[in-house]
Structure formats: structure tokens, C-alpha cells
N, C-alpha and C positions, 0 to 999 in steps of 0.2 A: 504494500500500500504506500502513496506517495502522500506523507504527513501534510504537505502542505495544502495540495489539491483538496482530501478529506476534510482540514478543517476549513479551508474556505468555503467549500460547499456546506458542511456544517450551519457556519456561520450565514451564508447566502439563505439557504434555509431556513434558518431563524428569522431572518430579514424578511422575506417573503411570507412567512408566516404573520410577523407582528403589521406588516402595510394589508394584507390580505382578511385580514379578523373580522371584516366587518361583513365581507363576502362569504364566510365561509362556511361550507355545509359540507359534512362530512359523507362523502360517498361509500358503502361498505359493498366489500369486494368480497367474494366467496372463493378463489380459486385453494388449491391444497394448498399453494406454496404461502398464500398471505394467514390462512388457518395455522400455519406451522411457526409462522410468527409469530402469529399474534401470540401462542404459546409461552414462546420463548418470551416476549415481550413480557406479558402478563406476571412472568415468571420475574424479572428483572425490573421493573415497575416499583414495587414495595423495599427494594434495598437503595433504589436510586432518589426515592421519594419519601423516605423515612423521617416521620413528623409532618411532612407535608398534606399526605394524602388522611381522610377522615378516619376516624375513630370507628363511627356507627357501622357495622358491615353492609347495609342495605345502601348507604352512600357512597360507602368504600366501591365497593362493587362496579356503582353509575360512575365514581372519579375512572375508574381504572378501565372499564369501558369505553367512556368520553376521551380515555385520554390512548387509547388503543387504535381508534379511531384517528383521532389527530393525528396520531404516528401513521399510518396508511396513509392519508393525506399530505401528510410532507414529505413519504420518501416521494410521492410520485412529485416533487415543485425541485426536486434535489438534480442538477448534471446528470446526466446518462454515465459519468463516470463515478460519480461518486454514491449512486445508487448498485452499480456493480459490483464493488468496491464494500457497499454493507450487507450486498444481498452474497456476496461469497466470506463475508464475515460470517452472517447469520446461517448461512449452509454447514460452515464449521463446526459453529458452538451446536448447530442440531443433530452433527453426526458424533459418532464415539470418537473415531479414529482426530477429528478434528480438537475434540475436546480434550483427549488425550494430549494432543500439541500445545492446546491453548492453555489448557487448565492443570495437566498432568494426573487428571484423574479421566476414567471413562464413564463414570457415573451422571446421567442424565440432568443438565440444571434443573430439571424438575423435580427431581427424588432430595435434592439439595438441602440442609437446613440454611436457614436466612443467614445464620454465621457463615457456613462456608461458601454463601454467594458472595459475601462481602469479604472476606480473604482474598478469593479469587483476584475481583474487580481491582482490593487495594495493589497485590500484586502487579497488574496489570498500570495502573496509574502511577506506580514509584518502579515500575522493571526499566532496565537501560536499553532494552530494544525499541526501538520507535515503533514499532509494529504493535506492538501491546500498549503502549502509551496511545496512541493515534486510536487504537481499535475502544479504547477506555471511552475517551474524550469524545470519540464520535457518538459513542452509544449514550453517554451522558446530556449529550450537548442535543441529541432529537431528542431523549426523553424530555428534557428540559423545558427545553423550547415546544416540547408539542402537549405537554403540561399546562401549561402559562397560556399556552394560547386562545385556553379556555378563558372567556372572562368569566364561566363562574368561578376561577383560582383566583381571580384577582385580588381577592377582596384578603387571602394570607400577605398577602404584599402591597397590602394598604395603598394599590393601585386604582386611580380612577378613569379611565376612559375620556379624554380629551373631548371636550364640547365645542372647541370652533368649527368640528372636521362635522357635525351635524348640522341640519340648515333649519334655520327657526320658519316654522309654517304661521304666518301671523294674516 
């Protein structure tokens, strides 16, 4: 993976996500490969959003949802390179042999307890390979960003929605 390419597309995606909020409607895609994600995703969600995400399960649930969603909608706003790039990420972490490389265990991130999602992850964020640093960062930086970009998250980040970009009906 080329770090640099990754995190600007990263960050473009962010960008396009936070000018785009006002347009956007979550399209849900049913192919095997985005179900397999969303997996993995769903799976990685609660370690990356830890305090973030609701207390009440029936909330938890719709955040993690809403925000599963969001993620399908911004790989598809991401470079054709930088979507290659997380969808042979996320092909990795869903095989053994991959996770084996990645993780050095072959055990499923599903079967995982939350500690050892977060060993991994820290692993990966402090290793001297760029490959596990970049692979960190990316997957942090969409969760992130595709979190937020709910405005019902707003309101943890005592953010309020600019009112000149609205047009007064008088």
C-alpha cells in the first residue's frame, strides 16, 4: 500500500463526506462481498468507537447500523485506488491465511474478545512497517469520518450545523 495515496484519499473522503451531509442518503447494497464487510466492520466499530457509541443496546444497535451504512457510502466517494487498496485490506483480515500475516493469529476477528481487537489495532498503529501503520489509520480515519457524519453524532461533539448554508423561507 502506498501510505500517502491511502491517507489522502482517506482524508478526501472525509472531505466529501462532511461538504456532502446534507445530501446524503444512504444506499444499502446487498452483494456477498459488502455483507462480508459489513461483518468485519460491525466487528471493529465498538473498539474504534469506544465511549462514543450508546450505552442502551436498542441505540447501540441503530448507531452501529447508521454508521455501517455510512461506511458503504464513503468507500464508494473514495479513488478507485484507494478503495482497492481497503477492499484487498479487508479481503485479508476476512481470510485466515491473511490474518495470520496481519494479526499473527488465524483466529477469526469475530470469535475475538474486545481486548484482543485492541492489541491487534495498537500493534498495528505503533509497528515500524508502514503497511500496518497506513492499514491502522485508514481503517480508523473511515470509521471516523463515516461516524460523524451522522448529524445524529453530533450533538457528542457539541457540534452544531452551520445556519448560513440554509436559506430562510420568509
Amino acid at each position: 500500500m502506498k501510505r500517502r495515496t491511502f491517507i489522502t484519499g482517506a482524508f478526501a473522503g472525509t472531505a466529501a463526506i462532511a461538504l456532502g451531509v446534507n445530501l446524503y442518503s444512504p444506499s444499502i447494497t446487498t452483494s456477498s462481498d459488502d455483507i462480508h464487510h459489513r461483518v468485519l466492520f460491525s466487528v471493529l466499530l465498538p473498539v474504534f468507537l469506544d465511549g462514543a457509541l450508546p450505552e442502551v443496546p436498542s441505540h447501540r444497535e441503530i448507531a452501529i447500523n447508521r454508521t455501517l451504512d455510512a461506511i458503504s457510502q464513503s468507500i464508494t466517494h473514495l479513488p478507485t485506488e484507494q478503495q482497492q487498496e481497503l477492499m484487498e485490506l479487508l479481503e485479508l483480515l476476512e481470510g485466515r491465511f491473511g490474518l495470520l500475516l496481519l494479526s499473527g493469529s488465524m483466529t477469526p476477528l469475530l470469535m475475538r474478545e474486545p481486548q484482543q481487537l485492541i492489541d491487534m489495532l495498537e500493534f498495528w498503529r505503533n509497528n515500524y512497517l508502514d503497511m500496518l501503520t497506513t492499514a491502522y489509520n485508514g481503517l480508523r480515519e473511515l470509521i471516523m469520518a463515516s461516524y460523524y457524519a451522522c448529524p445524529e453524532h453530533w450533538g457528542n461533539l457539541r457540534y452544531v450545523k452551520p445556519t448560513f448554508l440554509v436559506h430562510n423561507a420568509h
